[in-house]
TORKOL-4160 file (C-alpha; in steps of 0.2 Angstrom, whole numbers, padded with zeros to 4 digits, m for minus):
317
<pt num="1" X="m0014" Y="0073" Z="m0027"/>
<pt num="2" X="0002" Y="0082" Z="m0024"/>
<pt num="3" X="0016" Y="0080" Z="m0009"/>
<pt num="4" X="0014" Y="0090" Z="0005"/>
<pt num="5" X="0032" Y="0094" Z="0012"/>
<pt num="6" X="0035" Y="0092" Z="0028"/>
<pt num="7" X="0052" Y="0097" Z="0039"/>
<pt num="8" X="0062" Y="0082" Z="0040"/>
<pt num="9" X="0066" Y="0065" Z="0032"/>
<pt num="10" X="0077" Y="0050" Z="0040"/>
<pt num="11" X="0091" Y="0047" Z="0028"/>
<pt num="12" X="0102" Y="0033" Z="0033"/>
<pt num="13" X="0103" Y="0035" Z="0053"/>
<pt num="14" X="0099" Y="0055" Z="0050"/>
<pt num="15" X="0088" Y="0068" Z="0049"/>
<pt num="16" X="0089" Y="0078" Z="0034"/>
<pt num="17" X="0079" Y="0092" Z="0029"/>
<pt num="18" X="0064" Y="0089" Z="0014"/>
<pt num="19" X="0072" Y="0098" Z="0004"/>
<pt num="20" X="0090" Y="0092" Z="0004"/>
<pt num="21" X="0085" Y="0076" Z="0002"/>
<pt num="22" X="0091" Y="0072" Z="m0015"/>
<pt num="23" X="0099" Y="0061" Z="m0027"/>
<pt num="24" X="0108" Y="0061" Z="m0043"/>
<pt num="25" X="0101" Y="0062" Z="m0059"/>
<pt num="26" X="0111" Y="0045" Z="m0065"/>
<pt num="27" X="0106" Y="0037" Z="m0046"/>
<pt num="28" X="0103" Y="0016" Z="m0053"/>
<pt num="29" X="0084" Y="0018" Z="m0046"/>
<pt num="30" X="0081" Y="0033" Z="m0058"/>
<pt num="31" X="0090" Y="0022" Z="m0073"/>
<pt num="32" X="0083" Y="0006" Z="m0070"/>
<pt num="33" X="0068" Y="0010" Z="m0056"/>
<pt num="34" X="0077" Y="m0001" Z="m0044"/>
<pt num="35" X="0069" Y="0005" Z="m0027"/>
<pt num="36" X="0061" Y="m0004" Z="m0015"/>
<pt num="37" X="0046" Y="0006" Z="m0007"/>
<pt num="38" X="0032" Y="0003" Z="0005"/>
<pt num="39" X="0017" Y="0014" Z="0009"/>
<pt num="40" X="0013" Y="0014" Z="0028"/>
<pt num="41" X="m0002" Y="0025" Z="0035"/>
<pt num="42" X="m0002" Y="0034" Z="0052"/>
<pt num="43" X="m0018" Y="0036" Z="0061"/>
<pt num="44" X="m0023" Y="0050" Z="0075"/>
<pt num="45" X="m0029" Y="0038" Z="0089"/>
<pt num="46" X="m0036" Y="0044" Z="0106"/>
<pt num="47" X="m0016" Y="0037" Z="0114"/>
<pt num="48" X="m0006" Y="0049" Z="0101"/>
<pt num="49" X="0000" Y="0045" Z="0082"/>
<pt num="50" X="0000" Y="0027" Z="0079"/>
<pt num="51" X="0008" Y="0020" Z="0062"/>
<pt num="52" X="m0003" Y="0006" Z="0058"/>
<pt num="53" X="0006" Y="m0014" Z="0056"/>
<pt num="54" X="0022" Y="m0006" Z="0053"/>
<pt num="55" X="0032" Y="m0021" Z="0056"/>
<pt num="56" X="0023" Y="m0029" Z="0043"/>
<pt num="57" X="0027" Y="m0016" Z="0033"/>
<pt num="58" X="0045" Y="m0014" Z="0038"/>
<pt num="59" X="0048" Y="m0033" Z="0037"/>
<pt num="60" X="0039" Y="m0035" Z="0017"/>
<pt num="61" X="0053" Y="m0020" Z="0012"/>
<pt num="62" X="0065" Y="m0030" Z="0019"/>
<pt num="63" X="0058" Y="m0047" Z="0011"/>
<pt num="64" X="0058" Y="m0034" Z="m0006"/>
<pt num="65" X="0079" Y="m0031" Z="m0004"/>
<pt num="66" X="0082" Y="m0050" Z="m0004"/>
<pt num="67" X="0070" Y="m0053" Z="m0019"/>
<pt num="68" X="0083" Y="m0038" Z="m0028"/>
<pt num="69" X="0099" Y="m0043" Z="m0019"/>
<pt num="70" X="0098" Y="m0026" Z="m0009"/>
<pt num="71" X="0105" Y="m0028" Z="0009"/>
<pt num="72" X="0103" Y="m0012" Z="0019"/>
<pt num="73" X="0111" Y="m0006" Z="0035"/>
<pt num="74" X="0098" Y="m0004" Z="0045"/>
<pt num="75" X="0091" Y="m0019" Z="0058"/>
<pt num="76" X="0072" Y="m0021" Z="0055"/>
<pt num="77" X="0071" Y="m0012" Z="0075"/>
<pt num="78" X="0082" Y="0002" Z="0070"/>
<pt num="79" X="0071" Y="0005" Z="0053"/>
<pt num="80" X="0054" Y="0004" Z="0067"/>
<pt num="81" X="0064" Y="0017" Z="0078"/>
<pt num="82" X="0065" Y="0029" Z="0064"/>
<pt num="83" X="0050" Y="0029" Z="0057"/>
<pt num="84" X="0041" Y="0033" Z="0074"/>
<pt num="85" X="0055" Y="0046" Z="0079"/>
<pt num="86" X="0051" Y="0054" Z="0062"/>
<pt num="87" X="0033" Y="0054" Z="0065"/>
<pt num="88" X="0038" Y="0062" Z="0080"/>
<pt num="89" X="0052" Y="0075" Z="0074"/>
<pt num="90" X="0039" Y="0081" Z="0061"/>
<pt num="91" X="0026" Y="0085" Z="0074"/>
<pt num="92" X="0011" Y="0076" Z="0063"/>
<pt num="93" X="m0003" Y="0065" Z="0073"/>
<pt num="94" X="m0007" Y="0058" Z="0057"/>
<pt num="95" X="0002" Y="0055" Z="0040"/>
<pt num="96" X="0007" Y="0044" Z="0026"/>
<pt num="97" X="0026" Y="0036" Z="0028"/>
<pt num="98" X="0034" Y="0029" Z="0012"/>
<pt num="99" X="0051" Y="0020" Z="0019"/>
<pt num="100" X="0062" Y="0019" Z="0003"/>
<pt num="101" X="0079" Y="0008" Z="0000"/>
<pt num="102" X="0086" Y="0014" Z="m0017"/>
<pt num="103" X="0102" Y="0010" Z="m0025"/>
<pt num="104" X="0111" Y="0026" Z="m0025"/>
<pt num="105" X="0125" Y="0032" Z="m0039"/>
<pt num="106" X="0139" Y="0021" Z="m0044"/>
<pt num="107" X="0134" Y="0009" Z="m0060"/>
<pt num="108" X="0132" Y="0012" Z="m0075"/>
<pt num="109" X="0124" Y="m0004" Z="m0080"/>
<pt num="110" X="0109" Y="m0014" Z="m0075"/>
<pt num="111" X="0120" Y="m0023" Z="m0064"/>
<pt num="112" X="0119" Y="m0015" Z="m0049"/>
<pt num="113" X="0132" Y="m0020" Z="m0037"/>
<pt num="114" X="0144" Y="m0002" Z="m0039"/>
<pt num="115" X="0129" Y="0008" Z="m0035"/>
<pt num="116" X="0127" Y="0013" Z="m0014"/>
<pt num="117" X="0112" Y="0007" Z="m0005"/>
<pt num="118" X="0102" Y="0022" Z="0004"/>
<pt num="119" X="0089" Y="0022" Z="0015"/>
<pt num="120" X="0076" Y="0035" Z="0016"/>
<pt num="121" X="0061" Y="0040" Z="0029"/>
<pt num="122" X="0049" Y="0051" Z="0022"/>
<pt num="123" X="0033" Y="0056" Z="0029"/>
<pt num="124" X="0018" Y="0068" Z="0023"/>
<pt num="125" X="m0001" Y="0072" Z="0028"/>
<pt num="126" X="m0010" Y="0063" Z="0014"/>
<pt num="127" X="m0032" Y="0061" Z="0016"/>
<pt num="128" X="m0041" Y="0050" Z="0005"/>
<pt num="129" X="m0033" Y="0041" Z="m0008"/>
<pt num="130" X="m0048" Y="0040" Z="m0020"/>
<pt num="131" X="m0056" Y="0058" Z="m0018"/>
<pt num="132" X="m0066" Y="0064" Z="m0006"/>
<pt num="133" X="m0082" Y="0055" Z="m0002"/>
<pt num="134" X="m0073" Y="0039" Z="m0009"/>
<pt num="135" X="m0073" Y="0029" Z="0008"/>
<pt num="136" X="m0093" Y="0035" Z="0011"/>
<pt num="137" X="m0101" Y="0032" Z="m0007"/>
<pt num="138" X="m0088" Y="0023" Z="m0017"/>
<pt num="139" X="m0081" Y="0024" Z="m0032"/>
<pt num="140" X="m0084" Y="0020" Z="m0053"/>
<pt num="141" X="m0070" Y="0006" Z="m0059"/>
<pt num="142" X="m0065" Y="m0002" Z="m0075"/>
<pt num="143" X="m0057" Y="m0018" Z="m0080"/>
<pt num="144" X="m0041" Y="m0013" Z="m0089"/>
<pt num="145" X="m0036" Y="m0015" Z="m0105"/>
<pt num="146" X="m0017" Y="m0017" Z="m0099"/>
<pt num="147" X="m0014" Y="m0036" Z="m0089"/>
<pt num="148" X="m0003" Y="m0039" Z="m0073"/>
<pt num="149" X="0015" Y="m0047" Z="m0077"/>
<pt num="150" X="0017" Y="m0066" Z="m0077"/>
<pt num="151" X="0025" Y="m0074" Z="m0064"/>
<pt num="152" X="0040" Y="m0078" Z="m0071"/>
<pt num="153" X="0043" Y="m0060" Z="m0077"/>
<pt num="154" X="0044" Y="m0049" Z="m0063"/>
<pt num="155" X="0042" Y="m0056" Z="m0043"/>
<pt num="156" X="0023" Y="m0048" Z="m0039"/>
<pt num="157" X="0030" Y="m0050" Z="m0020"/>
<pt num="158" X="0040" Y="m0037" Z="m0020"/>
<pt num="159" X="0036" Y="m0020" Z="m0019"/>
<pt num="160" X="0046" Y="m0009" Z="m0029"/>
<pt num="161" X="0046" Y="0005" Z="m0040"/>
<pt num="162" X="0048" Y="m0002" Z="m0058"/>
<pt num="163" X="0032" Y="m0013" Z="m0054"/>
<pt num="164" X="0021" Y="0002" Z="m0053"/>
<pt num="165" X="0024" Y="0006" Z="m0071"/>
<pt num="166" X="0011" Y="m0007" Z="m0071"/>
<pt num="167" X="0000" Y="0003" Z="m0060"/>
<pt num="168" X="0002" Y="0019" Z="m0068"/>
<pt num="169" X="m0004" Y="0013" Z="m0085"/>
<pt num="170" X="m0019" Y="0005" Z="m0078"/>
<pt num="171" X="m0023" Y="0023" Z="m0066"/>
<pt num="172" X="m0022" Y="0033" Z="m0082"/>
<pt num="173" X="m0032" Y="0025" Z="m0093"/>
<pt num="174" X="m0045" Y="0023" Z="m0082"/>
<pt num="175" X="m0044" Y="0042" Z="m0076"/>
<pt num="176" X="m0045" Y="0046" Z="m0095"/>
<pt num="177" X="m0058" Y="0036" Z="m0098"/>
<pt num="178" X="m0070" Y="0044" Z="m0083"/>
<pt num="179" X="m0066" Y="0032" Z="m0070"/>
<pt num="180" X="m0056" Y="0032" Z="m0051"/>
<pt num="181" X="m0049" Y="0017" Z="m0052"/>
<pt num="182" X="m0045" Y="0003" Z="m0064"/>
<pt num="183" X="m0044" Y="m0017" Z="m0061"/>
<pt num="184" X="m0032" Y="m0026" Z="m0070"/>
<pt num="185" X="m0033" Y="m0047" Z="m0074"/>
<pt num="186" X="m0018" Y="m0056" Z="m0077"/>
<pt num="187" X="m0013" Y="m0067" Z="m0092"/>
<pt num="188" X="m0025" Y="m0079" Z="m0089"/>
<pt num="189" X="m0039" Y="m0066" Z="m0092"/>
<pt num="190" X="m0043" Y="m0070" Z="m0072"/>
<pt num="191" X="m0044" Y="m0055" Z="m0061"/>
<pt num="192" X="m0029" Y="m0048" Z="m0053"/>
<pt num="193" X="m0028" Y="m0034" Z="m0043"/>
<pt num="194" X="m0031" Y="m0014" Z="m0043"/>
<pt num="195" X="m0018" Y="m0001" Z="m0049"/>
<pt num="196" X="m0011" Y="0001" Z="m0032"/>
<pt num="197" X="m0023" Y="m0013" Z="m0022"/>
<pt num="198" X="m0031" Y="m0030" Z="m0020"/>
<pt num="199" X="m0050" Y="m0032" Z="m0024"/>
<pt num="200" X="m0062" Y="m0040" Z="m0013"/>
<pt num="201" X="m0081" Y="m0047" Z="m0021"/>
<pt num="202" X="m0097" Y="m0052" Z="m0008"/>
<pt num="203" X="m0108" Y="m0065" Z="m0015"/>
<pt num="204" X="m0120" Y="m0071" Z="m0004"/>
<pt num="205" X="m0113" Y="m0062" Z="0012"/>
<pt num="206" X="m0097" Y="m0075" Z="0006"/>
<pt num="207" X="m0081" Y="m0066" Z="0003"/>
<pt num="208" X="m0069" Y="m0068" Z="m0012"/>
<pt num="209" X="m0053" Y="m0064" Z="m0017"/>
<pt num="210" X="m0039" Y="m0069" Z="m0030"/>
<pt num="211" X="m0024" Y="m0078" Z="m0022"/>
<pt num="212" X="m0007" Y="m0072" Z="m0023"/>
<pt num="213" X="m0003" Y="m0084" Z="m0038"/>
<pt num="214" X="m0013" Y="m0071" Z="m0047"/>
<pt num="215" X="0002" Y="m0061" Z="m0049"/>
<pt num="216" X="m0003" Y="m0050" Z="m0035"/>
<pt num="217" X="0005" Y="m0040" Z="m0021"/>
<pt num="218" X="0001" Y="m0050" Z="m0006"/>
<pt num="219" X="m0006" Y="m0034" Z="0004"/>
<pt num="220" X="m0007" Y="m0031" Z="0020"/>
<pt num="221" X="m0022" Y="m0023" Z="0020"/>
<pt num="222" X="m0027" Y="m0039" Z="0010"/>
<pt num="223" X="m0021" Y="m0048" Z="0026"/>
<pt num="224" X="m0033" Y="m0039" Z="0037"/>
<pt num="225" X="m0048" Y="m0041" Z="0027"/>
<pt num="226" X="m0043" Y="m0059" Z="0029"/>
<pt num="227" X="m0039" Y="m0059" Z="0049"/>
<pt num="228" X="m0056" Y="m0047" Z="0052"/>
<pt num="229" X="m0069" Y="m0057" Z="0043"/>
<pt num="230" X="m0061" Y="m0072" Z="0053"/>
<pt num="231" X="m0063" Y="m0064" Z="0069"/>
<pt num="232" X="m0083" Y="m0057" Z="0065"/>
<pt num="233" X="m0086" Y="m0076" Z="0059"/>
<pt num="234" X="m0088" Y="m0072" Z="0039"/>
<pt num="235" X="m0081" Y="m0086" Z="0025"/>
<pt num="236" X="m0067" Y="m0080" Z="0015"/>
<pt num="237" X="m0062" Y="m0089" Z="m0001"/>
<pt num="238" X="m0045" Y="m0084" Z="m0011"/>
<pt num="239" X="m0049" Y="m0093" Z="m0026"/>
<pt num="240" X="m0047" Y="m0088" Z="m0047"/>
<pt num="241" X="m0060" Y="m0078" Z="m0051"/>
<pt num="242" X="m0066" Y="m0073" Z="m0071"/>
<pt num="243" X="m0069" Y="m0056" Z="m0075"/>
<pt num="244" X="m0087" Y="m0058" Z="m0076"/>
<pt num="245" X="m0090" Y="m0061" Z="m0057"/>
<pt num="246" X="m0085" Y="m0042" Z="m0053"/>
<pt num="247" X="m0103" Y="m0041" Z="m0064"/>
<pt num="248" X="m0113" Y="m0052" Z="m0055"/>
<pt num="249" X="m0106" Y="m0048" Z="m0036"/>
<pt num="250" X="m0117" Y="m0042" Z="m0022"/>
<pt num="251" X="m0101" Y="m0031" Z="m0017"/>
<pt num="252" X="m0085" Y="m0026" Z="m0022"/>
<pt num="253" X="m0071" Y="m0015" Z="m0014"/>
<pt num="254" X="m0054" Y="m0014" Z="m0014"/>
<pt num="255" X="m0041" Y="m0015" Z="0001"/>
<pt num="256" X="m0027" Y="m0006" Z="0001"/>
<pt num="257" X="m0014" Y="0005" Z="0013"/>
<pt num="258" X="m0019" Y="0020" Z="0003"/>
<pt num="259" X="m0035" Y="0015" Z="0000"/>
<pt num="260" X="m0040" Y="0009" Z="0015"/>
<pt num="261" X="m0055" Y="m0003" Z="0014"/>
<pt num="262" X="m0065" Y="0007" Z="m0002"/>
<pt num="263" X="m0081" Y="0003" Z="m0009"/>
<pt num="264" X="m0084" Y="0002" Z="m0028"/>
<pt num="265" X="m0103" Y="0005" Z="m0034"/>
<pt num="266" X="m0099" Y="0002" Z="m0054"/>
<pt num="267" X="m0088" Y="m0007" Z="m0066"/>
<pt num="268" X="m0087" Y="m0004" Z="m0083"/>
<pt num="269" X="m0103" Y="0006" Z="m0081"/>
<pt num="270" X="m0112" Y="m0009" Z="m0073"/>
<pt num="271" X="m0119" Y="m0007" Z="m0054"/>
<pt num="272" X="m0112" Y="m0017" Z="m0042"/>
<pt num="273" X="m0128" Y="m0022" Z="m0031"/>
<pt num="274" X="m0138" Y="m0006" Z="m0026"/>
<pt num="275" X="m0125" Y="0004" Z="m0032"/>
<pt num="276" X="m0119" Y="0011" Z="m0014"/>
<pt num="277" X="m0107" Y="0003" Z="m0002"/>
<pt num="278" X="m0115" Y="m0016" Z="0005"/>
<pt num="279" X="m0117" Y="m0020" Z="0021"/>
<pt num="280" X="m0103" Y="m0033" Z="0021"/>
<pt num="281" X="m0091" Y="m0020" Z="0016"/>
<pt num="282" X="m0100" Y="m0007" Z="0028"/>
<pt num="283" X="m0093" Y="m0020" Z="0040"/>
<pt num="284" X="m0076" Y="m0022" Z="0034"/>
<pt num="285" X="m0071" Y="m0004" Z="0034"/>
<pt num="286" X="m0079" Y="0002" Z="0052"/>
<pt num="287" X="m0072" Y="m0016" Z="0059"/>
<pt num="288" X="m0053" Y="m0009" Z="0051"/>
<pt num="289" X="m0055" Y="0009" Z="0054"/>
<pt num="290" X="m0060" Y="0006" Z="0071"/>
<pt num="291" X="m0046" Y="m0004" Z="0075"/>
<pt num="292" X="m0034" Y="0008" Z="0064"/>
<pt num="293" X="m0040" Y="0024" Z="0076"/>
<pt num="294" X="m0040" Y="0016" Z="0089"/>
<pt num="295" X="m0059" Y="0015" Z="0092"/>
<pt num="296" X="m0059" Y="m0003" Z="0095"/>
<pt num="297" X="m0046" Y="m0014" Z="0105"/>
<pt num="298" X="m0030" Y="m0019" Z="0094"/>
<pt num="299" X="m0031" Y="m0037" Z="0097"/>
<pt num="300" X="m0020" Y="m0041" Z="0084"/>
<pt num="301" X="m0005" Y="m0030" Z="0092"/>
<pt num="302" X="m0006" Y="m0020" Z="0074"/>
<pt num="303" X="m0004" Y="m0001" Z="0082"/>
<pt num="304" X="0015" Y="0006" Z="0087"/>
<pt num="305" X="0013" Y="0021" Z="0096"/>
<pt num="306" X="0025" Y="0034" Z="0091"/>
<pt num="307" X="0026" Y="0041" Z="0110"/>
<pt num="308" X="0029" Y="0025" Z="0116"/>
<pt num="309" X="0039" Y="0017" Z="0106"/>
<pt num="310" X="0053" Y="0022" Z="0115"/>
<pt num="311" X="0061" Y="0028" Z="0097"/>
<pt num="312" X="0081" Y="0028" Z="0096"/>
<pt num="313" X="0086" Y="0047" Z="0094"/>
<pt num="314" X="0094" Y="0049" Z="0077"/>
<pt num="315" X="0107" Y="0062" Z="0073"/>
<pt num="316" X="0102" Y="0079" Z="0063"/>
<pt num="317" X="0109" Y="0082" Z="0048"/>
């Protein structure tokens, strides 16, 4: 899936155009991956773009820069107020928005503290994450051969880009091996999360999912799936689960920004259930994209209108 370029990025109080934005080659994120990112999605509601829980969002990238020692600029309000003007300044009604606080050029060494802190807006259209039809018929997933980091080895709560090497080793070698996705378990041999999401199973109409001891990335997503099944009366447990329950599950899907809420009809070749997305997870992704587009009433105060937000004007650069 490759970037769509779009007009302008926010870049430390400014707007900069998408090409401009750029960064040298000896930057400390591009040395030693130490950029804190989050992936935030936009949806086209029937009151104008609407970034979806982006105070979440904003506030885990922040909670990401004190896990690394990173402390930006930018008030959580002013990083809110640039993300909807840029939304805005880019004309899109829906779109992808990946806020970025990298350590810019300075060090030399793994310690950090010589290298500038920067602050970046980006923003693209960007459709289905796992192909089209994904959402609607679900997808073929594998358990990885490649495990999630211990605890004690790299935070799993925070969201930054030398964690995803993790991720892109488990993406490939499910892609290579024919499937869209890949599930990883972590050391204990107990199921983790996705390459880039957490994992949900149904038994019995009863939801289940791995806690965030399970070296996984507490996802917000996650914590919709959580808040919605309360609200329509459905049990959740977060509890260690063994490989083998993704075999026996009624349902399983995985939740995610990118993802959204995405069934999963096989794993390791094995049908889940009937093969086709289950009623339960029917459920769980028209109860959350109803709320995302605005369909449904946001009772939960998740949706910041762009128009609305009364965005503080940033300076073009």
């Amino acid at each position: 899936m490759k970037l769509t370029a779009t007009d302008w990025i926010w870049h430390d109080g400014k707007f900069i155009r998408w090409a401009d934005a750029t960064t040298h080659v000896l930057a400390h994120s591009m040395q030693y991956g130490s950029a804190v990112f989050e992936g935030v999605r936009c949806y086209n509601t029937p009151d104008g773009p609407a970034v979806f829980r982006l105070e979440d969002h904003l506030r885990r990238l922040l909670n990401s820069c004190r896990i690394y020692r990173m402390d930006p600029a930018f008030s959580l309000q002013e990083l809110i107020a640039g993300c909807c003007a840029l939304v805005e300044k880019n004309g899109l009604e829906a779109c992808y928005l990946r806020p970025m606080v990298i350590r810019g050029y300075g060090a030399a060494s793994m310690v950090p503290f010589d290298s500038p802190i920067e602050v970046y807006l980006p923003c693209w259209p960007w459709g289905t994450y796992l192909g089209e039809g994904a959402l609607e018929a679900g997808v073929d997933a594998c358990v990885s051969s490649w495990n999630r980091v211990e605890a004690n080895t790299l935070p799993a709560m925070a969201k930054i880009a030398g964690n995803y090497l993790s991720g892109q080793l488990i993406k490939m070698e499910a892609l290579a091996n024919g499937f869209q996705e890949g599930i990883a378990l972590g050391t204990d041999g107990l199921i983790s999360e996705g390459s880039g999401q957490n994992v949900f199973l149904v038994r019995n109409g009863r939801l289940h999912t791995a806690p965030i001891s399970s070296s996984i990335l507490p996802g917000i997503t996650r914590d919709c799936v959580l808040t919605l099944a309360g609200d329509l009366g459905l049990e959740v447990r977060e509890e260690q689960l063994p490989r083998e329950s993704l075999y026996v599950a009624d349902e399983v899907f995985f939740a995610g920004t990118a993802s959204e809420i995405t069934p999963v009809r096989s794993i390791d070749k094995i049908v889940v259930g009937q093969g086709k997305p289950g009623p339960v997870t029917r459920l769980m992704q028209q109860t959350f994209l109803d709320v995302a587009n605005g369909r449904a009433p946001d009772r939960h105060g998740w949706l910041t209108h762009t128009r609305t937000a009364r965005p503080v004007a940033a300076a073009t650069g």
